[in-house]
ROGU-738277 format. One record per residue (C-alpha): x, y, z. Coordinates in Angstrom, 1 decimal, padded with zeros to 4 digits. Example, Ala and Ser with C-alpha at 12.3 -4.5 7.8 and 13.67 -1.06 7.14 Angstrom:
BEGIN
xx:012.3 | yy:-004.5 | zz:007.8
xx:013.7 | yy:-001.1 | zz:007.1
***
This chain:
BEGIN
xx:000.0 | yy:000.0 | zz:000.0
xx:001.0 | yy:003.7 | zz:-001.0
xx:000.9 | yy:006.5 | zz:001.1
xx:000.1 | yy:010.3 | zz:000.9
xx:-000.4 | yy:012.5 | zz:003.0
xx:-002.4 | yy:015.9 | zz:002.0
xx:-002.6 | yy:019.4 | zz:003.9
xx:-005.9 | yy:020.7 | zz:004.0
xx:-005.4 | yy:023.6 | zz:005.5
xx:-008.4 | yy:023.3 | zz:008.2
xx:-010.5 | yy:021.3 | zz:010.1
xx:-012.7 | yy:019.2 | zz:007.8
xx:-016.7 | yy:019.2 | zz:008.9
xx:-017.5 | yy:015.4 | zz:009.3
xx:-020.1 | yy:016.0 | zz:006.4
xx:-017.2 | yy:017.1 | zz:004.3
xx:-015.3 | yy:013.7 | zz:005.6
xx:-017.7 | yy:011.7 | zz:004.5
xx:-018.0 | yy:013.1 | zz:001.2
xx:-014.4 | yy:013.4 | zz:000.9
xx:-014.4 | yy:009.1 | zz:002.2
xx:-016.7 | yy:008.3 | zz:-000.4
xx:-015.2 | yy:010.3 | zz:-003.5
xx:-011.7 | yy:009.0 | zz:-002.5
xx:-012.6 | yy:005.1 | zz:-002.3
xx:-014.8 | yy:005.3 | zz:-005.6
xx:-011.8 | yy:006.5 | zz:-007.3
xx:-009.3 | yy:004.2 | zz:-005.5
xx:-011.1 | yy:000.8 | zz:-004.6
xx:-009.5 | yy:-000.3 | zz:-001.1
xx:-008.1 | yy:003.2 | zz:-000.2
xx:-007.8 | yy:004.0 | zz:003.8
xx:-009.0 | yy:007.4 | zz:004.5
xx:-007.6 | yy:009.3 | zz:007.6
xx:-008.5 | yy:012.7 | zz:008.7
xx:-005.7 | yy:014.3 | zz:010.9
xx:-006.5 | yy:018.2 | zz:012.6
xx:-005.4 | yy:019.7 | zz:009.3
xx:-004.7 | yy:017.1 | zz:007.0
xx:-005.5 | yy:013.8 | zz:005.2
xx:-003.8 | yy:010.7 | zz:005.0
xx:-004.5 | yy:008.1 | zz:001.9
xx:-003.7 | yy:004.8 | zz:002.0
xx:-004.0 | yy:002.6 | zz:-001.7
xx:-002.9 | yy:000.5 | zz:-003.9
xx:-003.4 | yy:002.5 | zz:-007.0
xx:-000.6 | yy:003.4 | zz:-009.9
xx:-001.2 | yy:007.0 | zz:-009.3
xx:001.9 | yy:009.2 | zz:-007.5
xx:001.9 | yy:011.2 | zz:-004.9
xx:001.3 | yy:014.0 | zz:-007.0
xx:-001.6 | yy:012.7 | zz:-008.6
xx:-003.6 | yy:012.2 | zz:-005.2
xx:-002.8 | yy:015.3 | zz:-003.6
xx:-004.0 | yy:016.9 | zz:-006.9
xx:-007.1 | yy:015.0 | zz:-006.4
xx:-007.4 | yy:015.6 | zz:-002.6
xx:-007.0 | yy:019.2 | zz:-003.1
xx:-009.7 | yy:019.4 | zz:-005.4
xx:-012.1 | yy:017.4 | zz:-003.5
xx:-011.4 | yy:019.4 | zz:-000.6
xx:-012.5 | yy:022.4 | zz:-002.7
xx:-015.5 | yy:020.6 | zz:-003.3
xx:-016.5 | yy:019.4 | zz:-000.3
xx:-016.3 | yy:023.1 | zz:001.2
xx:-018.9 | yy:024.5 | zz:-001.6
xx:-021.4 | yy:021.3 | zz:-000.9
xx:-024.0 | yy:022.6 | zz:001.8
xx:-026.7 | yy:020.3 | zz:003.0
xx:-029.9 | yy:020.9 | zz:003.0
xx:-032.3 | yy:019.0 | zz:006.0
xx:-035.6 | yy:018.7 | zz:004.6
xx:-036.9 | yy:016.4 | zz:007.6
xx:-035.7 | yy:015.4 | zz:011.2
xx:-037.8 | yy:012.9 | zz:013.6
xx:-035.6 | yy:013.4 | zz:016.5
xx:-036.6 | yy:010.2 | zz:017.8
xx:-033.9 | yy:008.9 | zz:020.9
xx:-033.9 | yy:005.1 | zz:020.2
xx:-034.3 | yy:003.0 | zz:023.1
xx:-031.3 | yy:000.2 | zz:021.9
xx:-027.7 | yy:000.8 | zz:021.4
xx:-026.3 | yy:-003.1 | zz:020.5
xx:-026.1 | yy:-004.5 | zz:017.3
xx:-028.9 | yy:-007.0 | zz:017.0
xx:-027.6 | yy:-009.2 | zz:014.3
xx:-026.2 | yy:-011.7 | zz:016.3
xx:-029.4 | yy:-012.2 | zz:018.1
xx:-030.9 | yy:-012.2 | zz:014.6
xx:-028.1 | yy:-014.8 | zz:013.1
xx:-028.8 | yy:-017.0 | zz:017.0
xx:-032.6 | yy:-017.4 | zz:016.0
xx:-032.0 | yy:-018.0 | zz:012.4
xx:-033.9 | yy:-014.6 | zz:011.0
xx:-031.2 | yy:-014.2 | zz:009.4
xx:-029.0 | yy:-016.4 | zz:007.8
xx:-025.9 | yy:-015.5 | zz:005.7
xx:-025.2 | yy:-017.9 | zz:002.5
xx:-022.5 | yy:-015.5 | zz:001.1
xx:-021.1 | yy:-012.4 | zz:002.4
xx:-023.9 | yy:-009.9 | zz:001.4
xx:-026.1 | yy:-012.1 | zz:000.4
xx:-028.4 | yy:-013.1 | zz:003.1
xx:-031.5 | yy:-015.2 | zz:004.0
xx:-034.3 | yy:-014.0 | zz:006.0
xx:-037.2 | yy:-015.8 | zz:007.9
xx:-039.6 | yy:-015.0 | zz:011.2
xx:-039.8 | yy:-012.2 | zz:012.4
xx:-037.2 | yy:-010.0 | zz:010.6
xx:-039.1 | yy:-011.1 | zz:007.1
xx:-042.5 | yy:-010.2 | zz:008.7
xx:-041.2 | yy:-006.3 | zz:009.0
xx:-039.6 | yy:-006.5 | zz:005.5
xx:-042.9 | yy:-007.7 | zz:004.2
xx:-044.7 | yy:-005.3 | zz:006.0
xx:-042.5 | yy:-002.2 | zz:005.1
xx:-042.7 | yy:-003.1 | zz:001.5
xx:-047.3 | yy:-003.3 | zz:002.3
xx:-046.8 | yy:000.5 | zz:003.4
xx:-044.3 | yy:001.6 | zz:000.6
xx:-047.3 | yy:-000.1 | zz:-002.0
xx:-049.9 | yy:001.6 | zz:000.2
xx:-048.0 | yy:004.9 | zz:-000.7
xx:-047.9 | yy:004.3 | zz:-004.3
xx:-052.1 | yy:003.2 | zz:-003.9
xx:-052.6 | yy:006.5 | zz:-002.3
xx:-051.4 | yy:008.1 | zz:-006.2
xx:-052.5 | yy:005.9 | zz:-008.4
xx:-049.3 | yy:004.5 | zz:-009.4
xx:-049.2 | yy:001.6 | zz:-011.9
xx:-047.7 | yy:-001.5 | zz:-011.1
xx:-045.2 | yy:-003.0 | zz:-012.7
xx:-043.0 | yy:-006.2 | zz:-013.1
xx:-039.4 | yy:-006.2 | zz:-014.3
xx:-036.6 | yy:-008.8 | zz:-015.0
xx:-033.8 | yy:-009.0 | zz:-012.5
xx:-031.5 | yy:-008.3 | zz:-015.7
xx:-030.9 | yy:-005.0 | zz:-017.6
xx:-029.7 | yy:-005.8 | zz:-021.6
xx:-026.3 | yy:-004.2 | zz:-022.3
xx:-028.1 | yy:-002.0 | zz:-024.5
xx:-030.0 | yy:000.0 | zz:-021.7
xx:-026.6 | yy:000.1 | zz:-019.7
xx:-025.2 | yy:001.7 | zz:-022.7
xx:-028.3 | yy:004.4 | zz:-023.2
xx:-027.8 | yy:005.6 | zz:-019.6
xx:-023.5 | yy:005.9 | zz:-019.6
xx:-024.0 | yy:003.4 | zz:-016.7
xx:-020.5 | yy:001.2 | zz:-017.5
xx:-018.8 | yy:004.7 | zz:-017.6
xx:-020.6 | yy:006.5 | zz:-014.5
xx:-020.7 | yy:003.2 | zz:-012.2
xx:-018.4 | yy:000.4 | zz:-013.2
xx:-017.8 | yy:000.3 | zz:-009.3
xx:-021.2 | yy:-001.6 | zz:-009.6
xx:-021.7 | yy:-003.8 | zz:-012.2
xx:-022.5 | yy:-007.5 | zz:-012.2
xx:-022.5 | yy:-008.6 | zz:-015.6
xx:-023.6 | yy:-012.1 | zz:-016.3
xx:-022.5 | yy:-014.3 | zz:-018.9
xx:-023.5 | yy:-018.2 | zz:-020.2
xx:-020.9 | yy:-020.7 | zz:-021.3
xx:-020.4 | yy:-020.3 | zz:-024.5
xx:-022.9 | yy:-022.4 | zz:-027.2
xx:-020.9 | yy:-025.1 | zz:-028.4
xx:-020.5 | yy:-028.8 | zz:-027.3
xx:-017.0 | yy:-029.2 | zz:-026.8
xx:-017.4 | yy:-026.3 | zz:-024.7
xx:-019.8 | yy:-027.1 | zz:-022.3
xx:-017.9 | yy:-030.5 | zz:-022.1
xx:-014.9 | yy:-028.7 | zz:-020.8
xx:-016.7 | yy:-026.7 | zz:-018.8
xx:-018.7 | yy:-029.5 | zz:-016.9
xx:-015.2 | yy:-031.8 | zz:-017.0
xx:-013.4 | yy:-028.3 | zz:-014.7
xx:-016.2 | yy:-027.7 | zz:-012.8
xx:-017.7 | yy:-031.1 | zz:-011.2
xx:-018.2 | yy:-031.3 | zz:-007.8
xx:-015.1 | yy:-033.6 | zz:-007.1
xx:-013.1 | yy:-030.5 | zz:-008.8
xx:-011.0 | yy:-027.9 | zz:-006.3
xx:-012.6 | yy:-024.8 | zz:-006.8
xx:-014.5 | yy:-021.7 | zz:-005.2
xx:-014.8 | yy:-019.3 | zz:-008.0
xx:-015.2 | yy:-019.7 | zz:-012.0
xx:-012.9 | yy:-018.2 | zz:-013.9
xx:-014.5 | yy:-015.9 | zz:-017.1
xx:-012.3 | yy:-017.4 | zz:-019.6
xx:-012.3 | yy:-018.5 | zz:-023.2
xx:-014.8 | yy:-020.4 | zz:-022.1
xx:-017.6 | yy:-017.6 | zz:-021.6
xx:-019.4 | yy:-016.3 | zz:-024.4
xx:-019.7 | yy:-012.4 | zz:-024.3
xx:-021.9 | yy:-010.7 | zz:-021.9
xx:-025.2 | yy:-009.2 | zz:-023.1
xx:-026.8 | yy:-008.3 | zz:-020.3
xx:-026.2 | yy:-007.6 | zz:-016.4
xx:-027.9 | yy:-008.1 | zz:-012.9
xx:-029.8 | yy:-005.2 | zz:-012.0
xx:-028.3 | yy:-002.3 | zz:-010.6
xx:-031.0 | yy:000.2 | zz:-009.2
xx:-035.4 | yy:-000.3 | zz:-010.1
xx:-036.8 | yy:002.8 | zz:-011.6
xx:-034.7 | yy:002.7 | zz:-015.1
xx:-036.7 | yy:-000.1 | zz:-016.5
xx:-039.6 | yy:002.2 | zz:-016.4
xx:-038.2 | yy:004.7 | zz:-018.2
xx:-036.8 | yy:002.1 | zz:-020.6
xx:-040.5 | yy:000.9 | zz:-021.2
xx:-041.3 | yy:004.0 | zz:-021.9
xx:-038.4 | yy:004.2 | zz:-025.0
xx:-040.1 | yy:006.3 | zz:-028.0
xx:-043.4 | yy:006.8 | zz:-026.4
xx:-045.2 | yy:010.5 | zz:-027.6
xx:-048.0 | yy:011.8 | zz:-025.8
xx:-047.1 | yy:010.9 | zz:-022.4
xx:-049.8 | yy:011.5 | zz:-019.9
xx:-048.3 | yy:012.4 | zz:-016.1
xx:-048.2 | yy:009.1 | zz:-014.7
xx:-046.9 | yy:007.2 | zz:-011.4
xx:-045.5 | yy:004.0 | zz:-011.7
xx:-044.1 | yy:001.1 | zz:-008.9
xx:-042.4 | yy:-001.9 | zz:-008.9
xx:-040.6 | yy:-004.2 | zz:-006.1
xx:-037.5 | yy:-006.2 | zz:-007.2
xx:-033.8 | yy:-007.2 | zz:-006.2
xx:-031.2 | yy:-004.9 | zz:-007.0
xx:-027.5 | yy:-006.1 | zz:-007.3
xx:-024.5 | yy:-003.8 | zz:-006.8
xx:-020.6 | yy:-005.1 | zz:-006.2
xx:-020.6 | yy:-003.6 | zz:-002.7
xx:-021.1 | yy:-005.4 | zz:000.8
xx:-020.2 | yy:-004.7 | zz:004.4
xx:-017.0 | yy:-004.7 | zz:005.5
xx:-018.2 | yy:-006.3 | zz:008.5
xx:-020.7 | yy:-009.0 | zz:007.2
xx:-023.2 | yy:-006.8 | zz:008.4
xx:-027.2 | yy:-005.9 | zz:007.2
xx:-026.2 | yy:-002.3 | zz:006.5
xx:-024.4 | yy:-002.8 | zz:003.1
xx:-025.4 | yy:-005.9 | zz:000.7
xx:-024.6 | yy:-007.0 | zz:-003.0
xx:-028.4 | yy:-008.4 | zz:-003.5
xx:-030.5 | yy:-006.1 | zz:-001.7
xx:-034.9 | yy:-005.4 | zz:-002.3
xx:-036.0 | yy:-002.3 | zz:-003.1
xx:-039.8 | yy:-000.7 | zz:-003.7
xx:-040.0 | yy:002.5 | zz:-005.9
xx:-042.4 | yy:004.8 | zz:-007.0
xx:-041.4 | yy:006.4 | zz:-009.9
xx:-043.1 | yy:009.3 | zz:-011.7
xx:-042.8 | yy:010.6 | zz:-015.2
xx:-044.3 | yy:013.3 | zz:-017.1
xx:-044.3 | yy:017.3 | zz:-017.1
xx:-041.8 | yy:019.6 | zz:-015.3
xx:-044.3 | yy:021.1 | zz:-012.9
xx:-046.2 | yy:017.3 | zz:-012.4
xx:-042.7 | yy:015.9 | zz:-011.7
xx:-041.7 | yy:018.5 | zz:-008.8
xx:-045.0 | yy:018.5 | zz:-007.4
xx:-045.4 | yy:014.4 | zz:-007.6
xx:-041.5 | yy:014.6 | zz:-005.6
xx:-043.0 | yy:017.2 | zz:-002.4
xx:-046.1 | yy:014.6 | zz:-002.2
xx:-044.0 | yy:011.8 | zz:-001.7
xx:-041.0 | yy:013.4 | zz:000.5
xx:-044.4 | yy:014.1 | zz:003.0
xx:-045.5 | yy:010.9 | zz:002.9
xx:-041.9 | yy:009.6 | zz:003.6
xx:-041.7 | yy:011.9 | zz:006.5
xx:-044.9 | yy:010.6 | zz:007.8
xx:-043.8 | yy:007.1 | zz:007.0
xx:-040.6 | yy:007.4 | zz:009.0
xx:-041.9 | yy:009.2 | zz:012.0
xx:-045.1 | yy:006.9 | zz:012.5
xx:-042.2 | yy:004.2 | zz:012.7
xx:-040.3 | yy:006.3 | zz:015.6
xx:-037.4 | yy:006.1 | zz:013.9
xx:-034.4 | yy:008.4 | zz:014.6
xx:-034.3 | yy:009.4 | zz:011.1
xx:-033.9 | yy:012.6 | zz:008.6
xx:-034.4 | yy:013.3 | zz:004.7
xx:-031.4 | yy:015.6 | zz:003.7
xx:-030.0 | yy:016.2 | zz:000.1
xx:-027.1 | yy:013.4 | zz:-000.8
xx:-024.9 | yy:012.5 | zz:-003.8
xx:-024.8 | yy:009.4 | zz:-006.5
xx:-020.8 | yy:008.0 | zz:-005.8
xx:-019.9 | yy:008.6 | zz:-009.7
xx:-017.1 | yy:007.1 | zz:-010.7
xx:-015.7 | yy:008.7 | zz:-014.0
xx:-013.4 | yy:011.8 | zz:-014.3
xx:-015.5 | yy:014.7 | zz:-014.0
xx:-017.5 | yy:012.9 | zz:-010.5
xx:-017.3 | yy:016.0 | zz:-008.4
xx:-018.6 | yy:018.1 | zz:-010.7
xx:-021.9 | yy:015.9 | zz:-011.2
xx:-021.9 | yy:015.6 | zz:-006.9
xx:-021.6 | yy:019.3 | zz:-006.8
xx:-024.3 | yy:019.6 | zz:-009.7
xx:-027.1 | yy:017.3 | zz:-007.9
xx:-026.3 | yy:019.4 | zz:-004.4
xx:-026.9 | yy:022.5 | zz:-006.4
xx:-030.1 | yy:021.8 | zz:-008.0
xx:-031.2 | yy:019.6 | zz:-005.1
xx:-031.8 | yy:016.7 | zz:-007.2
xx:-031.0 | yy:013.5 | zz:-004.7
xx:-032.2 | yy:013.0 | zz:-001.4
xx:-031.3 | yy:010.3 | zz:001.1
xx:-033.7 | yy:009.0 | zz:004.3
xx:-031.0 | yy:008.5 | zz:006.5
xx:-031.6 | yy:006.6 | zz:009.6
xx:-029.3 | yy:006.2 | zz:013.1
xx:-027.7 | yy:003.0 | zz:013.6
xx:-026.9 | yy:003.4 | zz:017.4
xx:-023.5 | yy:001.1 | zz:017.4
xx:-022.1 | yy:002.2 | zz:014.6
xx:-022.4 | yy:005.6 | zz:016.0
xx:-023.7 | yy:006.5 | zz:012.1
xx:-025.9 | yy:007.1 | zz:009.9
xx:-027.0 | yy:005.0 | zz:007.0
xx:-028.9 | yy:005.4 | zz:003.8
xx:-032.4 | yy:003.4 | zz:003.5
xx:-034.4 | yy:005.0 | zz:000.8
xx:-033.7 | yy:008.5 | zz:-001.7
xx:-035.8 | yy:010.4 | zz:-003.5
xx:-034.4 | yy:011.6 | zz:-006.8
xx:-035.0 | yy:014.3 | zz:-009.8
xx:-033.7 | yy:013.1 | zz:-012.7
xx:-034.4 | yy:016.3 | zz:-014.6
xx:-035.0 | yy:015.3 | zz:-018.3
xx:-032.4 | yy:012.6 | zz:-018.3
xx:-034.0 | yy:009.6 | zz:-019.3
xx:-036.4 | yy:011.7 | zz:-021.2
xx:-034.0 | yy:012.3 | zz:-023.6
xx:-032.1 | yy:009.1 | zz:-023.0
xx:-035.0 | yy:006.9 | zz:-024.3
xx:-036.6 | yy:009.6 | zz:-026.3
xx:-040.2 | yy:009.8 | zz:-024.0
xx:-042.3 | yy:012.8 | zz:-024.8
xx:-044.9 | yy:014.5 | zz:-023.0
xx:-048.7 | yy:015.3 | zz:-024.4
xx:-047.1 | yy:018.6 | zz:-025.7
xx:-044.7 | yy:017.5 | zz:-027.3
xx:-041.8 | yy:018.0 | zz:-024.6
xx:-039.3 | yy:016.3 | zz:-023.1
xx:-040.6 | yy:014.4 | zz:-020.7
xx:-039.1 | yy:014.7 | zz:-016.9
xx:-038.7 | yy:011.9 | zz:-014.3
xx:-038.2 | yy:011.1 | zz:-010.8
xx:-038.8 | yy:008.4 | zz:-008.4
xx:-038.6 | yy:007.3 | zz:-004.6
xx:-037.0 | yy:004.2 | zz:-003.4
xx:-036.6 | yy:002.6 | zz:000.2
xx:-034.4 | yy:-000.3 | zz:000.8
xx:-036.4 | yy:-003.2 | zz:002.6
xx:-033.5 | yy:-005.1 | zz:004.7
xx:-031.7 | yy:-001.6 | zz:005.4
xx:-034.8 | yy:-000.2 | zz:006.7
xx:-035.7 | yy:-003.2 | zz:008.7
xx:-032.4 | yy:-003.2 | zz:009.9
xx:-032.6 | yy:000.1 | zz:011.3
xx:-035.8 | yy:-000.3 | zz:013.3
xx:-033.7 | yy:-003.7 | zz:014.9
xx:-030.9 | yy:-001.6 | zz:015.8
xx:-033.2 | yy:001.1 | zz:017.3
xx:-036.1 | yy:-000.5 | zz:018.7
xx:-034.5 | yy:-003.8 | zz:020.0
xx:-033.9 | yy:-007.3 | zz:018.7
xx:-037.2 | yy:-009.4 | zz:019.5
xx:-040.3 | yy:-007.1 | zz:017.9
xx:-041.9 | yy:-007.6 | zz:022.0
xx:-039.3 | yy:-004.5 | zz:022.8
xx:-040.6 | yy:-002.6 | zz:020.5
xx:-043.0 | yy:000.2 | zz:020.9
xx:-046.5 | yy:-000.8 | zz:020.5
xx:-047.5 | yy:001.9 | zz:018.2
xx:-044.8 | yy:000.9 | zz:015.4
xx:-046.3 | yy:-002.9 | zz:016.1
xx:-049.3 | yy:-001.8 | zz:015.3
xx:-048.6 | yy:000.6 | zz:012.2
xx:-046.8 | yy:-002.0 | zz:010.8
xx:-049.7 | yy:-004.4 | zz:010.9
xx:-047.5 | yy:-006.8 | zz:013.4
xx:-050.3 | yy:-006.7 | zz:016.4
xx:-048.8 | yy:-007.3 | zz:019.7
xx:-046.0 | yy:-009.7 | zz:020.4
xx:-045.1 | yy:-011.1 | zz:023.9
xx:-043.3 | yy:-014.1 | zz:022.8
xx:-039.8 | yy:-013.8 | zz:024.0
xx:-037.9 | yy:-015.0 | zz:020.4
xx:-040.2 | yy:-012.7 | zz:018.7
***
């Protein structure tokens, strides 16, 4: 491992840390990210000299002082547990790893998932939204339309079949029988090409379904699926996870329906995460791009507001982590997929997404491992009546 060390010239805001932890790691995969009084020390295993990263710390620095955030919502809720449930989760079988972030859920942890997704769908009732089904793949092509390989290759899963031949396939079963030493398969010459990928995020198969339409009518839209994104905890934990379920609400149309269909939603979410009791805000948040001119899109989004976060308290880890966003995407996929409005416009899109196993996660760290510690009211919002049960 390299390592620089950068001046910054002041005290850093842990806002401005964060930002600056997140931007630094997306661009160097693995770095370690040390704040000192007046300076910042890199750790990585990238090709890039010294003068390279304190070129790029100095500039993010810059950023990171221009970025203001902007609270939209704060239920200043004091939660009543401070340990980390999981292993109590993991003890009862609730939760049961099969990979590192991938996890199996059951009981009582899957009956608040379930019931978090019932009251994201009740949301999306409340407007009208259409419901929608989508493939857990994206086709290349759709990666291509939206720049997604260039902006996020820190994400992708791409999937790809052995290749269509016989002597192939032979060769490929003969390496990888179950008497064979192996953990991982290799994407050799023995892969055909990739054409399409594991899902990366809900809402752009909407807009995708939408390619070429004219005439648009304002319309909200929902769908529930897995998302897949080359990330997971760095402790095995809930709180980050390659295959993770998300609900959206997405909504596509006309400028002025599009910002007014956003300020509906963000109060429902606020009601939403207050009638759970959760210590929990909505404040304005960046996408971790990946390519050369990142900041510049961060600072872009902060300007125009366009990305929110709910951001909930995770006692132990003394943080805060991210279990839903609301997002304008402008006219973006408009023009991406070529969607116009009953007037002939561009059409304009945004959508709402909350992560089930985050969210559910967070009221477990808050509220208490078994669902009898928890308060009666969020029992009973939650459609969970009243447990005494001591496992559940």
């Amino acid at each position: 491992m390299k390592e620089t060390t950068c001046s910054t010239a002041q005290t850093l805001a842990n806002e401005q840390r964060e930002f600056l932890t997140q931007m630094l790691q997306t661009s160097l995969p693995g770095a370690r990210v040390e704040f000192h009084a007046d300076a910042i020390n890199v750790q990585h295993a990238g090709q890039q000299d010294d003068a390279a990263i304190v070129g790029m710390v100095k500039r993010l620095v810059y950023i990171a002082r221009s970025l203001n955030k902007d609270l939209l919502f704060h239920n200043a809720a004091t939660p009543q547990f401070e340990r980390d449930p999981q292993p109590y989760l993991e003890s009862t079988r609730e939760v049961i790893q099969v990979h590192p972030g991938f996890f199996t859920l059951q009981g009582g942890f899957l009956e608040v998932f379930k019931a978090i997704n019932g009251r994201v769908r009740a949301m999306a009732d409340e407007v009208d939204a259409i419901e929608q089904e989508y493939p857990a793949v994206w086709p290349v092509r759709l990666f291509k339309q939206i720049d997604y390989f260039h902006e996020f290759p820190h994400q992708v899963i791409l999937c790809a079949p052995v290749k269509d031949d016989f002597d192939t396939r032979k060769r490929f079963a003969d390496t990888y029988g179950k008497d064979a030493e192996f953990e991982t398969v290799a994407m050799d010459q023995m892969m055909a090409p990739a054409e399409y990928g594991l899902e990366p995020a809900v809402c752009d198969c909407c807009y995708y379904g939408l390619e070429n339409t004219s005439e648009l009518q304002n319309a909200y839209y929902t769908c529930y699926n897995k998302v897949f994104r080359n990330e997971r905890s760095g402790f095995g934990g809930l709180d980050r996870l390659t295959c993770f379920s998300v609900r959206d609400i997405m909504f596509v149309g006309d400028e002025q329906f599009v910002l007014e269909a956003r300020q509906v939603l963000i109060e429902r979410l606020s009601t939403f995460l207050t009638s759970l009791q959760l210590d929990a805000k909505i404040e304005t948040a960046n996408d971790p791009f990946f390519s050369n001119d990142a900041v510049m899109k961060s600072v872009f989004q902060n300007a125009h507001r366009l990305k929110y976060e709910l951001l909930a308290r995770i006692p132990h880890l003394d943080r805060d982590i991210a279990v839903g966003s609301i997002n304008f995407h402008r006219d973006f996929f408009g023009k991406a997929f070529n969607i116009e409005t009953l007037t002939g416009a561009t059409a304009f899109s945004g959508c709402i997404g909350v992560g089930m196993e985050r969210l559910t996660y967070a009221l477990y760290c808050q509220h208490g491992e078994r669902l009898s510690q928890w308060p009666q009211p969020v029992l009973d919002y939650l459609g969970l009546g009243r447990r005494v049960d001591q496992g559940r």
